[in-house]
N, C-alpha and C positions, 0 to 999 in steps of 0.2 A: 433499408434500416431493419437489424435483426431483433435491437435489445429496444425494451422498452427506454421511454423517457421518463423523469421523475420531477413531475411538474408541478410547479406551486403557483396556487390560482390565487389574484390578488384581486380584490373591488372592495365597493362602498361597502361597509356592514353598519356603521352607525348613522340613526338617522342625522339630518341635517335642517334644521328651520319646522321642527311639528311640535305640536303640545306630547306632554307625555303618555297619553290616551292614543297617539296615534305611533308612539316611538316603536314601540314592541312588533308593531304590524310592517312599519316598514322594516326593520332591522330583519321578521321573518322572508319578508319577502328579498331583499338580497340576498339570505343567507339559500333564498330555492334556487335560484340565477344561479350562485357560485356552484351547489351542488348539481343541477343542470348540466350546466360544463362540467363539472367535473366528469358525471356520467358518462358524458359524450367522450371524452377525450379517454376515459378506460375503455370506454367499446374500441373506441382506434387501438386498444392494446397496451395504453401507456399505464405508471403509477401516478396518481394525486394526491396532493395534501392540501385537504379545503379550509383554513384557517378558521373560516365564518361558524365551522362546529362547533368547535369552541363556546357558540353560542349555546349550547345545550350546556353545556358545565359551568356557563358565566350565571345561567336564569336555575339554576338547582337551587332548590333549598337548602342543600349542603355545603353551598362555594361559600368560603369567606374571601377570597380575593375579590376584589370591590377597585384597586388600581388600573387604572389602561394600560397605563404604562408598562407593568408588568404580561399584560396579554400581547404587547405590541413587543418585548422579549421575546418571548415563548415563540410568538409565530416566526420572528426574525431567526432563531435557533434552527428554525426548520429550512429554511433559508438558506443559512449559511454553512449547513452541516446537510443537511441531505439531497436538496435539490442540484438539477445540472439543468433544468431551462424553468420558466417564468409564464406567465399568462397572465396576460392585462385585462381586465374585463371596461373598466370604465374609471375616470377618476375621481379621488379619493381622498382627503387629508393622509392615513394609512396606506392606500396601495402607490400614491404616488410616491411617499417616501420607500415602499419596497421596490418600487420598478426601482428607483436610484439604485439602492445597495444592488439589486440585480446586474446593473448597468455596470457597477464599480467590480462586483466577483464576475464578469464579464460572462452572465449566463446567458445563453440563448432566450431571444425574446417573442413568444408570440401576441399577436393581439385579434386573431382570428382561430376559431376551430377549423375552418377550412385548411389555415397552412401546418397543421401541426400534421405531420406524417403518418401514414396509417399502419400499421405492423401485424396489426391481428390476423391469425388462419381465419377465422368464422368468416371473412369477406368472403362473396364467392367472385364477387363484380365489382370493381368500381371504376372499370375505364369504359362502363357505357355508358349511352348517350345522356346526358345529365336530366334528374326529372328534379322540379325544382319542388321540394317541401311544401303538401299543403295547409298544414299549419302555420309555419310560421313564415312560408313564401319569402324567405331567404337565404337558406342552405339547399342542399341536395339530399336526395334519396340515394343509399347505398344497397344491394344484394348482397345478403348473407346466406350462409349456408344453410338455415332451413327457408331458403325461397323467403324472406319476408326483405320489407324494405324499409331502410332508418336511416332517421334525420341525420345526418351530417354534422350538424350545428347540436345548440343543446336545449330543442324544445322537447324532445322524447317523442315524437311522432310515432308509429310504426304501424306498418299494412302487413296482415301475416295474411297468403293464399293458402287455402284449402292443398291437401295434398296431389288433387285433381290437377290443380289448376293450374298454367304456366307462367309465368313472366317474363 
């Protein structure tokens, strides 16, 4: 694969069953998940559109959009107008209804970082022996061209060696 992919990452962003003391914390914490992946998946080389951002212009003091409905628009726009594959993270009221439309504009569907295809020069390595992520001990560790090693998946891990040093 030469050209990048342009992938739209879908999951929970609203909380579900918390008081509103806890909504904002969990809503933060999907929106790290989404961005997470997202990361990982431009180190593979691809483009992302992490919908969950949004979250920063929904909590401004300057937003007067206050409808869901409307932000569930806007993300959909991105959808159907720019993406060619999809990324499922978890389910959703939201992301289940965009896997569908996915399903219907008939975009490639991942639901793991592992199967999304890697494109990037900076790899130097990844058909060796697989080292499995010690943070989040279930993706891999990949070789890049300044000798360091990164997670695979999208916990951000990374061992950089000293110039000395081999791998």
């Amino acid at each position: 694969m030469n050209q990048p992919l342009r992938i739209y990452i879908a999951g929970p962003y609203s909380p579900k069953d918390c008081n509103l003391h806890d909504a904002a914390r969990v809503a933060q914490k999907n929106t790290n998940i989404a961005i997470s992946i997202g990361n990982a998946l431009m180190e593979k080389g691809h483009y992302v559109f992490v919908p969950h951002l949004t979250h920063y212009l929904h909590i401004h003091e300057t937003c007067k959009v206050s409808d869901g409905l409307w932000w569930y628009e806007m993300d959909n726009s991105f959808l159907t107008n720019w993406a060619n594959t999809f990324y499922y993270i978890s389910p959703s009221k939201g992301a289940d209804a965009e896997l569908e439309l996915a399903k219907k504009l008939g975009l490639k569907i991942f639901y793991s970082s592992e199967d999304v295809p890697i494109i990037t020069s900076e790899i130097k390595d990844f058909t060796m022996t697989k080292i499995e992520c010690p943070r989040c001990q279930t993706h891999y560790l990949y070789l890049f061209s300044d000798n360091s090693l990164r997670c695979s998946g999208g916990c951000g891990a990374t061992i950089k060696q000293k110039n000395s040093e081999k791998i």
